[in-house]
N, C-alpha and C positions, 0 to 999 in steps of 0.2 A: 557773515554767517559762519560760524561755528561747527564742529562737529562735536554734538554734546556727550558720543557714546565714548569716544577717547580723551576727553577732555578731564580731569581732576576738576571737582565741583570748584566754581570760582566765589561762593558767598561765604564760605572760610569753614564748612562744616565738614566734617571727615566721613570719610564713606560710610554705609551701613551696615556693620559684621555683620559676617554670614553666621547663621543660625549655629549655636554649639549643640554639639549630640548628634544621634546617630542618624545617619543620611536616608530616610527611609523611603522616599522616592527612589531613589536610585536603588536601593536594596528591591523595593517591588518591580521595578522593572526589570531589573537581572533575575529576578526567579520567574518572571512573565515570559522573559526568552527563553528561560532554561525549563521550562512548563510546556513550550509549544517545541521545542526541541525535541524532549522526551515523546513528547505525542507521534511527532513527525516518525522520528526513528523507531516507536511501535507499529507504528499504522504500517511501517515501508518492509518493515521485519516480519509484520504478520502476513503480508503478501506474497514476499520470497520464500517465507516456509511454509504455505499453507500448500497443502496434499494439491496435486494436478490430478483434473479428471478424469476420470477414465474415457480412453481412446473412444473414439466413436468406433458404433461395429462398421465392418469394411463389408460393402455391399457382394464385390467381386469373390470373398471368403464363401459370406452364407449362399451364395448361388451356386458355388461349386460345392456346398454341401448339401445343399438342397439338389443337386444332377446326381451326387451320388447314391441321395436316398432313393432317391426314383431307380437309379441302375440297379441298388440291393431287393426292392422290390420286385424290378420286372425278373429280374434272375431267381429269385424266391417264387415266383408265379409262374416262371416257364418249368423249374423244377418239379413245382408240384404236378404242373402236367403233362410233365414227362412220365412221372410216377404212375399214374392214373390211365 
């Protein structure tokens, strides 16, 4: 038994040229790579520059601001009746 892939045909006929002209398999496959390349490096580009969120609000912030509307209040109301 033989190995027919490295073998030179033995019935005396000479190989089959390879097709003359432009390689257009191989040309579509290189812009198929260079197609999902492109893609990749948009997709990866639009996420590192795309705007981050804004902060979430910080709870411990609005309750001390909410303590001191209440403090400006009761001080405005003990005012007044002080006045009075």
């Amino acid at each position: 038994m033989t190995d027919s892939t490295s073998a030179p045909p033995t019935d005396g006929q000479a190989p089959a040229p390879r097709a003359a002209g432009f390689p257009l398999t191989q040309t579509l496959i290189w812009v198929a790579v260079a197609g999902a390349s492109a893609a990749v490096t948009y997709v990866a580009l639009r996420a590192l520059l795309r705007p981050s969120a804004p902060p979430a609000p910080d709870e411990t912030a609005d309750r001390i601001q909410a303590l001191i509307d209440e403090a400006n209040r009761l001080i405005k109301t003990l005012d007044e009746k002080k006045q009075t």
